[in-house]
VEXRONU-547375 format. One line per 10 residues: number of its first residue (from 1); for each residue x, y, z of N, C-alpha, C, O. Coordinates in pm, 1 decimal, decimal comma. Example, Ala and Ser with C-alpha at 12.3 -4.5 7.8 and 13.67 -1.06 7.14 Angstrom:
! VEXRONU-547375
1	1319,0 -569,0 780,0 1230,0 -450,0 780,0 1320,0 -330,0 780,0 1423,6 -331,9 846,5 | 1285,0 -225,0 708,0 1367,0 -106,0 714,0 1290,0 3,0 787,0 1340,9 113,8 803,9
! end
This chain:
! VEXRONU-547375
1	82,3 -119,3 0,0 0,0 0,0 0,0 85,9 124,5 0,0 204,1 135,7 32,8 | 2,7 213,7 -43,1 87,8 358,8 -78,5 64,2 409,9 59,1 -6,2 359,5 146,6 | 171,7 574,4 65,1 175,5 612,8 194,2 61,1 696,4 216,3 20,3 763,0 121,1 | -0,2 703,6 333,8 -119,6 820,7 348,6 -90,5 938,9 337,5 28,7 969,8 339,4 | -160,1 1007,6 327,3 -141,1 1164,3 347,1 -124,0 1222,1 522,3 -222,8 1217,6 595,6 | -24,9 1260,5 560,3 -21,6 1271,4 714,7 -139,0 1353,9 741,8 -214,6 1329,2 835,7 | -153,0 1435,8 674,0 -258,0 1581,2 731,7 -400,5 1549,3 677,0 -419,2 1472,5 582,7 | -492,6 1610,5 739,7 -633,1 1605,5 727,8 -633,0 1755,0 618,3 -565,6 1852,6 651,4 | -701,7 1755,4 511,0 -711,3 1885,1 476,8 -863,4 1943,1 459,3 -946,4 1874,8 399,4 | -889,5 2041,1 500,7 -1089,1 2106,0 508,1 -1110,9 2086,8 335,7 -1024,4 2124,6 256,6
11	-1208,5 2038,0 302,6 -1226,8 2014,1 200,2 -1353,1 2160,8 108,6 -1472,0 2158,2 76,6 | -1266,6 2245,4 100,3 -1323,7 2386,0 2,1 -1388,5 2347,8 -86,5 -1402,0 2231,2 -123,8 | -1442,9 2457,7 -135,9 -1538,0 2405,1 -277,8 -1404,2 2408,9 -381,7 -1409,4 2332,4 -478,1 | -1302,2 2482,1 -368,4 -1185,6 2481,6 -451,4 -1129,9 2353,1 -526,5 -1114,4 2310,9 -641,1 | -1101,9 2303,2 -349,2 -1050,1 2157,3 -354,5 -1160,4 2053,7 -403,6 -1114,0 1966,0 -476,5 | -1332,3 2043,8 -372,1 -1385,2 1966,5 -464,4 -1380,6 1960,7 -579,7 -1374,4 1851,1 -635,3 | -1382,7 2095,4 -660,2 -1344,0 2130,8 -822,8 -1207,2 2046,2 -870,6 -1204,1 1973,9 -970,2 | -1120,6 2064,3 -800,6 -989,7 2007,4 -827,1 -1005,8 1855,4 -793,5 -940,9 1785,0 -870,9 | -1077,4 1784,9 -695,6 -1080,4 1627,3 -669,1 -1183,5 1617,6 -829,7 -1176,4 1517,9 -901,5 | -1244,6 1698,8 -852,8 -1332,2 1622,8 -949,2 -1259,1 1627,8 -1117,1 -1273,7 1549,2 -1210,7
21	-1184,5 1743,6 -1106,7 -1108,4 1707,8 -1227,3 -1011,8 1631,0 -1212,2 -959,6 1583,2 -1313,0 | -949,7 1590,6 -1050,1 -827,3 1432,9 -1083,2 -949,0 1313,5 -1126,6 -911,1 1220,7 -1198,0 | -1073,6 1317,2 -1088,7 -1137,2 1198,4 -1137,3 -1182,1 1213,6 -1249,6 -1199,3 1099,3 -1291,8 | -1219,7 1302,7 -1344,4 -1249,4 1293,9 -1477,1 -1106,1 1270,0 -1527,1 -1098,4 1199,8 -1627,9 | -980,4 1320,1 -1469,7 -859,1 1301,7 -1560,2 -852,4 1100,3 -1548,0 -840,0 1025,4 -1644,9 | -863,1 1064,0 -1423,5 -832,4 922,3 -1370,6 -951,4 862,8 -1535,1 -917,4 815,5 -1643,5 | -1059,7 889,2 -1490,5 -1171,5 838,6 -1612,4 -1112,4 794,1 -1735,0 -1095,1 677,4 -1770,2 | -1078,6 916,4 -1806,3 -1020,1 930,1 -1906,2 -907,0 879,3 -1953,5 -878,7 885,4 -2073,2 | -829,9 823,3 -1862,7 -700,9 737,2 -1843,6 -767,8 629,3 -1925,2 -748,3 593,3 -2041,3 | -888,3 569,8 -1792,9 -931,3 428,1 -1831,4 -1000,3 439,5 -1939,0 -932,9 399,9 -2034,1
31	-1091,9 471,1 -1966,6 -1194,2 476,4 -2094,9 -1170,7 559,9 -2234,9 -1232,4 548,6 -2340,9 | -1070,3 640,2 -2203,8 -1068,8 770,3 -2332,0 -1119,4 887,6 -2283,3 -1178,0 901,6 -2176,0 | -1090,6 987,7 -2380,7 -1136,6 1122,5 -2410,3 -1160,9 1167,2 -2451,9 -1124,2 1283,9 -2465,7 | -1306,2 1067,7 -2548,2 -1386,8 1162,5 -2633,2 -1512,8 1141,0 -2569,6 -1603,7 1203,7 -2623,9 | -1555,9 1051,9 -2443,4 -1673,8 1025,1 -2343,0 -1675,6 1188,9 -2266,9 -1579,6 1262,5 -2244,0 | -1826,2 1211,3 -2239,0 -1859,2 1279,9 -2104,6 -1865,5 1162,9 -1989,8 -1870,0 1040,6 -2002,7 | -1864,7 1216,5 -1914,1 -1865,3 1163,5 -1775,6 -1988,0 1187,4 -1662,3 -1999,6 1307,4 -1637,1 | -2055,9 1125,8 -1608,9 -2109,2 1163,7 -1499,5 -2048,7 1216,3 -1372,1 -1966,3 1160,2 -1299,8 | -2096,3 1316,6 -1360,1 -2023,1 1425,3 -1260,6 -2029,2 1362,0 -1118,7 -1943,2 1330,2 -1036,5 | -2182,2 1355,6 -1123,0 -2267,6 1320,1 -999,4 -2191,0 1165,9 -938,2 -2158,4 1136,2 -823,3
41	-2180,9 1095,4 -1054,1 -2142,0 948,9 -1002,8 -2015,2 941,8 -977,1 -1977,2 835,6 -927,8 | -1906,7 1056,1 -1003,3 -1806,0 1058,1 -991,3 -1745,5 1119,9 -832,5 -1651,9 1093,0 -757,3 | -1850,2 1208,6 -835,2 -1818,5 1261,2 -682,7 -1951,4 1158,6 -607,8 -2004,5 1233,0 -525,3 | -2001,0 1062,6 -606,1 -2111,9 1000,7 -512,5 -2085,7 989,2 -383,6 -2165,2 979,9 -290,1 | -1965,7 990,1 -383,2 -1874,4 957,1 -221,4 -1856,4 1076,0 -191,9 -1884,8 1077,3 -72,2 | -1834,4 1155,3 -214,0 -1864,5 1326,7 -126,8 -1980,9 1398,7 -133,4 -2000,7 1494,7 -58,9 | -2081,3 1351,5 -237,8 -2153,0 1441,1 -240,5 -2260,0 1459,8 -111,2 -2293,0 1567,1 -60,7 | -2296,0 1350,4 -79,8 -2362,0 1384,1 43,9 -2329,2 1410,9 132,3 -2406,2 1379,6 223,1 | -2213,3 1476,5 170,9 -2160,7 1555,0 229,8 -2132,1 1684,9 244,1 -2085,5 1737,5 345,2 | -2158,8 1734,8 146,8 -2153,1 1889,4 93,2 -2237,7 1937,1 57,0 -2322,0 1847,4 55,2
51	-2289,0 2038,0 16,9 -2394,6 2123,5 -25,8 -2464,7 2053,6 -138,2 -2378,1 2033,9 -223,4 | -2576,9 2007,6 -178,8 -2640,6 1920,0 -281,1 -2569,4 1980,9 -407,4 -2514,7 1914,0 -495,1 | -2579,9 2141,9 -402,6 -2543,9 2204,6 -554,1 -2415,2 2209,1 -591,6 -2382,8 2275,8 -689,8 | -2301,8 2121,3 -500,7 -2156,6 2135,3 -513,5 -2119,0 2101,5 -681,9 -2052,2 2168,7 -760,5 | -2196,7 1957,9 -704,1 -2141,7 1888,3 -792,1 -2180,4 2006,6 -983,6 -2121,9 2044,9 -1085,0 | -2276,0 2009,5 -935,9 -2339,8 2108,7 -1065,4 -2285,4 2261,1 -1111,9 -2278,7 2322,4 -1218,5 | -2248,8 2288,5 -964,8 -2230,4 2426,4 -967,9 -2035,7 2378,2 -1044,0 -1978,0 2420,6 -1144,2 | -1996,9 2288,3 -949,3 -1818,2 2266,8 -990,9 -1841,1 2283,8 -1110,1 -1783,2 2385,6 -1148,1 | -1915,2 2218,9 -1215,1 -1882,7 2165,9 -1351,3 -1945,9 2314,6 -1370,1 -1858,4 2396,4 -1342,0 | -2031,4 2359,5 -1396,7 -2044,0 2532,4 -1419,3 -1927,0 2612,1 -1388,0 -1894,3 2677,7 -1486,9
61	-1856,0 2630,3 -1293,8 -1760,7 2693,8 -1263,6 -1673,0 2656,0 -1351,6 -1647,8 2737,7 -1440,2 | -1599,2 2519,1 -1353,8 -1488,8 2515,0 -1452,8 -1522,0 2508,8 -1556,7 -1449,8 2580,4 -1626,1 | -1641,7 2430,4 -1646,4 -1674,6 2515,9 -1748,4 -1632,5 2621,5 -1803,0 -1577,0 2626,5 -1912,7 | -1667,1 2758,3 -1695,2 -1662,9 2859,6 -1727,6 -1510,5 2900,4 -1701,6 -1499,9 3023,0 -1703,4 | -1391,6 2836,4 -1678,4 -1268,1 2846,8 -1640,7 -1249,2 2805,5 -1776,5 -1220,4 2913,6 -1827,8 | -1245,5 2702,5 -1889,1 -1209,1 2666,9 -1957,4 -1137,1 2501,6 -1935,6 -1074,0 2443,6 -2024,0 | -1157,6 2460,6 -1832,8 -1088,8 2334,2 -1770,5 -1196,4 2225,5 -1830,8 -1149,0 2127,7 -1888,6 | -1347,8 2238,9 -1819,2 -1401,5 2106,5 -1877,8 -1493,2 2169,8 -1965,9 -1505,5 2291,8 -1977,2 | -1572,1 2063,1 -2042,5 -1625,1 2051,5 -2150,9 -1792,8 1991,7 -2067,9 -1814,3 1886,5 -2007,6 | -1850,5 2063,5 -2086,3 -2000,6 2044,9 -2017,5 -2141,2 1984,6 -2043,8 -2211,8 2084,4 -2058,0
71	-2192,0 1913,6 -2052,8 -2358,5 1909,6 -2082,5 -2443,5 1881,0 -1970,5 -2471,7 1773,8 -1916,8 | -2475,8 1989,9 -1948,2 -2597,3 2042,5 -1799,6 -2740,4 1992,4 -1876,3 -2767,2 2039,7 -1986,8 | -2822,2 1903,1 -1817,4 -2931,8 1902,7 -1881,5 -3030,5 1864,9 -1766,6 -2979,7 1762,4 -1721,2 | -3170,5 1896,9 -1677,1 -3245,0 1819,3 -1615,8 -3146,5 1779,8 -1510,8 -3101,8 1665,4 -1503,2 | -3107,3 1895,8 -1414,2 -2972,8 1895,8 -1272,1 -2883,6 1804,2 -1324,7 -2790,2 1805,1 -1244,5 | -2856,0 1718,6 -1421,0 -2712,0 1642,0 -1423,7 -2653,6 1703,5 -1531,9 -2692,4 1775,2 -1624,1 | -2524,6 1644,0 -1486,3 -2395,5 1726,5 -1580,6 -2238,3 1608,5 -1600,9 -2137,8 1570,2 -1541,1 | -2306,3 1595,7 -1717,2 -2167,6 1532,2 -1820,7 -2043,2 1559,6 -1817,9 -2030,0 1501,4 -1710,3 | -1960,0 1588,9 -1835,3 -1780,1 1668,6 -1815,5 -1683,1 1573,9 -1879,2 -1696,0 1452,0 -1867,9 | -1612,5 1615,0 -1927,8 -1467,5 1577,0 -1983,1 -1398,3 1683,6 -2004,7 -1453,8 1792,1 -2022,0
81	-1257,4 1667,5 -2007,0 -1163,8 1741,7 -1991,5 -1140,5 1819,6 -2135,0 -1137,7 1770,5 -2247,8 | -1123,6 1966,0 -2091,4 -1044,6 2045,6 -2237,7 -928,5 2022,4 -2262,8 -895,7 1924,8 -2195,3 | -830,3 2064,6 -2334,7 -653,5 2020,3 -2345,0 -641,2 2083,8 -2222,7 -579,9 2018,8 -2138,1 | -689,7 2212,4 -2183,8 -637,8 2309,7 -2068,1 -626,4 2276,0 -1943,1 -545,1 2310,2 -1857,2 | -766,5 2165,6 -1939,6 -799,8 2091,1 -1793,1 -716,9 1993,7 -1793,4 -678,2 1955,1 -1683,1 | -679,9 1944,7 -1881,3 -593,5 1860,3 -1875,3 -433,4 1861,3 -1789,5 -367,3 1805,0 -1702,2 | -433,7 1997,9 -1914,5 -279,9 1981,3 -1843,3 -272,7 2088,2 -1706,3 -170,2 2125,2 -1649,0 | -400,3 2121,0 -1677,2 -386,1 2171,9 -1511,0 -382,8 2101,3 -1438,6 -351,0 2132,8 -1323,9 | -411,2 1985,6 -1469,3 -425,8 1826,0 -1402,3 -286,7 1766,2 -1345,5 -236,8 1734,1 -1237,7 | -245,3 1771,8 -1519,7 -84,3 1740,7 -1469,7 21,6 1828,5 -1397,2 122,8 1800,9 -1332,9
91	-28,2 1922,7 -1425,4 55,9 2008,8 -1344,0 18,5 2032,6 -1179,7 89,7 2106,6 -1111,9 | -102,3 1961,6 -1120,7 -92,9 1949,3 -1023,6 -183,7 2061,2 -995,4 -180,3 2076,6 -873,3 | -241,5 2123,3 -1033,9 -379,9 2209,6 -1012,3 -308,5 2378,8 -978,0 -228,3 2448,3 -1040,3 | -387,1 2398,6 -843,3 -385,1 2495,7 -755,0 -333,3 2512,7 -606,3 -247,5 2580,8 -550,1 | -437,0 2407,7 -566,1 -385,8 2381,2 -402,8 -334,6 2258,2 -364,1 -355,1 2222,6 -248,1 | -265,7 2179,4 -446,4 -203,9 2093,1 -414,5 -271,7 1915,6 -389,0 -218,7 1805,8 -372,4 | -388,5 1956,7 -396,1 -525,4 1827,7 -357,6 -471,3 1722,6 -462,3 -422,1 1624,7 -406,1 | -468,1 1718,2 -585,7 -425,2 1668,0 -709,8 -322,4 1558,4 -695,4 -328,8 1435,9 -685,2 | -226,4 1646,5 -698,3 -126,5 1488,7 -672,9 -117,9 1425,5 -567,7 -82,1 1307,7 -568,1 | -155,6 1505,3 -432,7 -168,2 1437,5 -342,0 -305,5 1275,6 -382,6 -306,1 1153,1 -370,2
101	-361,7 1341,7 -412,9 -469,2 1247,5 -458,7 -467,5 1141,4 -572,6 -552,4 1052,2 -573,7 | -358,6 1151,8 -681,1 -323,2 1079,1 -768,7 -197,0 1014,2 -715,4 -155,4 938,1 -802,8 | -126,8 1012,5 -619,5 -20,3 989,5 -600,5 6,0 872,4 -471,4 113,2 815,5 -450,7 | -156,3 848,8 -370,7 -156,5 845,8 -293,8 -283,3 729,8 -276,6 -377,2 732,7 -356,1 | -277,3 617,0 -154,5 -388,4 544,5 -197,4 -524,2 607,6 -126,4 -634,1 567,5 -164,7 | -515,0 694,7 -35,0 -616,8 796,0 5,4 -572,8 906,0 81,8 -459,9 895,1 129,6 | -647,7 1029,2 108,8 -596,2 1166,8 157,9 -742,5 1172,9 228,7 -843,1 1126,0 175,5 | -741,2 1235,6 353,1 -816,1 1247,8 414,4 -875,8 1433,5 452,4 -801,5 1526,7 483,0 | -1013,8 1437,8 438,1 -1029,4 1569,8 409,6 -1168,6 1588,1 526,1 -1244,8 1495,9 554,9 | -1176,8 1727,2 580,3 -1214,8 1754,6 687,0 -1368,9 1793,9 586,4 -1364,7 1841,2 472,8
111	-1495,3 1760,3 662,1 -1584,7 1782,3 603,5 -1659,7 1880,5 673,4 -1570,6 1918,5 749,4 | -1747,9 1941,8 699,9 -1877,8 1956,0 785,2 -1834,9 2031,3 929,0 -1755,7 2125,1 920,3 | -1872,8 2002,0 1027,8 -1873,0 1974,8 1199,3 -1725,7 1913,1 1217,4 -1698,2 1869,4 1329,1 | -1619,5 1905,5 1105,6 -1500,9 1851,3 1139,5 -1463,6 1677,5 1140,9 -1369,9 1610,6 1184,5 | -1600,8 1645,3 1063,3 -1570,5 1494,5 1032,1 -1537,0 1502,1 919,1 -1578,7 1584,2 837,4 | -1419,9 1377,0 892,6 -1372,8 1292,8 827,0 -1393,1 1234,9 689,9 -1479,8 1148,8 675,3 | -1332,2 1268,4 604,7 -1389,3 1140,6 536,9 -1237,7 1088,6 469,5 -1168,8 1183,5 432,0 | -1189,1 980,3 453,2 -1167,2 917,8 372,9 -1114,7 878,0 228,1 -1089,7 758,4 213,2 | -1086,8 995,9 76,5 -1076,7 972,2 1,6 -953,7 869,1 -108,6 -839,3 898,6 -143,3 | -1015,2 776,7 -131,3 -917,8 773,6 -288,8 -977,3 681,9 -377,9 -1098,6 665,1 -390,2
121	-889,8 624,1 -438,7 -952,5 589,3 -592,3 -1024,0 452,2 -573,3 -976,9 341,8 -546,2 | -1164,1 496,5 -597,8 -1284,5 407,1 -573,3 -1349,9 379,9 -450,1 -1467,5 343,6 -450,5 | -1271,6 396,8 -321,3 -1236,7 409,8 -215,1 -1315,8 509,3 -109,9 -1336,9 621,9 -155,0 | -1359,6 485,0 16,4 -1388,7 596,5 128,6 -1470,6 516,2 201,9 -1559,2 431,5 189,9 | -1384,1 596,5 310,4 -1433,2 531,4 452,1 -1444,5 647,8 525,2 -1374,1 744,2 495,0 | -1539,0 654,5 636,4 -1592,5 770,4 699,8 -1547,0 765,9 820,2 -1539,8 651,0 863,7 | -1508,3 859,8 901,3 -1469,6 870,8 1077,6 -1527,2 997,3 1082,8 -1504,6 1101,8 1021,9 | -1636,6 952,7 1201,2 -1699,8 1034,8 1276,0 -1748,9 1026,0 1378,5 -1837,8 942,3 1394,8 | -1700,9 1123,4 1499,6 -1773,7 1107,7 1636,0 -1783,5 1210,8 1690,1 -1764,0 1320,1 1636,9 | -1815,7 1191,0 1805,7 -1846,9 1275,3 1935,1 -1824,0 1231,8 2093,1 -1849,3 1131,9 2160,4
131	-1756,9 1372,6 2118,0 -1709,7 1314,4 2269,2 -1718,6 1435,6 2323,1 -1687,0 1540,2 2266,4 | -1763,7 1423,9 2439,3 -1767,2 1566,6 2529,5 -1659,0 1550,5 2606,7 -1618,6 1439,0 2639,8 | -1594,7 1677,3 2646,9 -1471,8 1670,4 2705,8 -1428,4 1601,8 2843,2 -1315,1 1572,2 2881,4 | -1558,1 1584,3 2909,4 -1550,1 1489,9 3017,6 -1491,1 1351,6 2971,7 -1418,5 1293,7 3052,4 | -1516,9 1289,4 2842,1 -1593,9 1146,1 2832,2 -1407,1 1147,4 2729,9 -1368,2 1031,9 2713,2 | -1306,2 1258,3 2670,4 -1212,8 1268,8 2599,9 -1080,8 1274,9 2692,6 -965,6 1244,9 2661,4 | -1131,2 1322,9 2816,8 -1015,0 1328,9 2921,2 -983,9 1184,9 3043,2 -896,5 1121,0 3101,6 | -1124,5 1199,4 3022,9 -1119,1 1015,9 3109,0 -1017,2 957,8 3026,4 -901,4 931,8 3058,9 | -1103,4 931,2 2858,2 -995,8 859,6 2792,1 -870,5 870,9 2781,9 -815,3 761,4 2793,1 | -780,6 981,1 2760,6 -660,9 1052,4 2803,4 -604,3 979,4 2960,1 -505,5 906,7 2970,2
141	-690,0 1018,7 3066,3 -641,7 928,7 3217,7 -630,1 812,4 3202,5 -539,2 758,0 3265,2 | -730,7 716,3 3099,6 -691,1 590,1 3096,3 -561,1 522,9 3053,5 -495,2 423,0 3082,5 | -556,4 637,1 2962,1 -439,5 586,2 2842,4 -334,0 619,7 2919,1 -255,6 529,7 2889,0 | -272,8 694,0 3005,0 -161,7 717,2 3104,9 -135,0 633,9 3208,9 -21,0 609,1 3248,0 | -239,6 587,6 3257,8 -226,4 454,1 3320,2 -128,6 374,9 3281,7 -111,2 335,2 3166,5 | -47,0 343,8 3398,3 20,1 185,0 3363,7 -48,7 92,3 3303,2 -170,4 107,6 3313,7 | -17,5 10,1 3249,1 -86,2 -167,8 3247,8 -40,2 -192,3 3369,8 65,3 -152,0 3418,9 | -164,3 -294,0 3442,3 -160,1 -364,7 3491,8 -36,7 -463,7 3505,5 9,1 -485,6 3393,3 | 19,8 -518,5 3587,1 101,0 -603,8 3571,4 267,4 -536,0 3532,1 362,1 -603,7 3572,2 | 285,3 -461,1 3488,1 434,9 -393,8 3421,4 482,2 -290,9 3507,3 585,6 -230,1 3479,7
! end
């Protein structure tokens, strides 16, 4: 297995734009690049996590950047890459999400209330909880404890 990403990073609408063009670039690897893509099915693992209009609005936005190639019809949206999106791809984007994410077998990104999720290719697993600081410091006293016996 590949190495993780040490850091948790808050996952921006920036950084969704950019996870969704490493997965139309990943797509396009496998299948070609003369297909659109489903946007929606591509982000399915974040989307319910984020604002419903993330996925629609991304592909509008870069659209309008010149990075993908669009068909909005009845809320879904098609996408494949321009030459431009492309090679912003390879070059590793903007904020760095990109290769971390192509490079890596998952990167973990701060969602919401500060949960978790999980990402990489095909991949996600969720961590999320709650602890009140009473119930976080016990745990802390426990863990300082000797073992028994040593």
């Amino acid at each position: 297995m590949g190495q993780n990403q040490g850091v948790a990073e808050e996952l921006t609408f920036t950084k969704f734009t950019e996870l969704l063009l490493a997965r139309i670039h990943e797509e396009e690897r496998r299948e070609g690049s003369i297909k659109h893509f489903d946007a929606s099915k591509l982000m399915a693992d974040i989307a319910p996590l984020v604002d419903e209009q993330w996925p629609l609005e991304a592909v509008k936005y870069l659209e309008a950047e010149g990075l993908v190639d669009g068909i909005l019809s009845f809320g879904a949206a098609g996408v494949r890459l321009t030459p431009h999106g492309r090679v912003f791809v390879e070059r590793g984007g903007d904020t760095g999400l990109i290769p971390h994410y192509l490079q890596q077998d998952q990167i973990v990104l701060v969602v919401g209330d500060g949960n978790q999720v999980a990402v990489g290719h095909g991949q996600t697993v969720r961590q999320s909880g709650e602890f009140s600081k009473e119930e976080a410091l016990e745990l802390v006293d426990e863990a300082e404890q000797p073992a028994a016996g040593f």
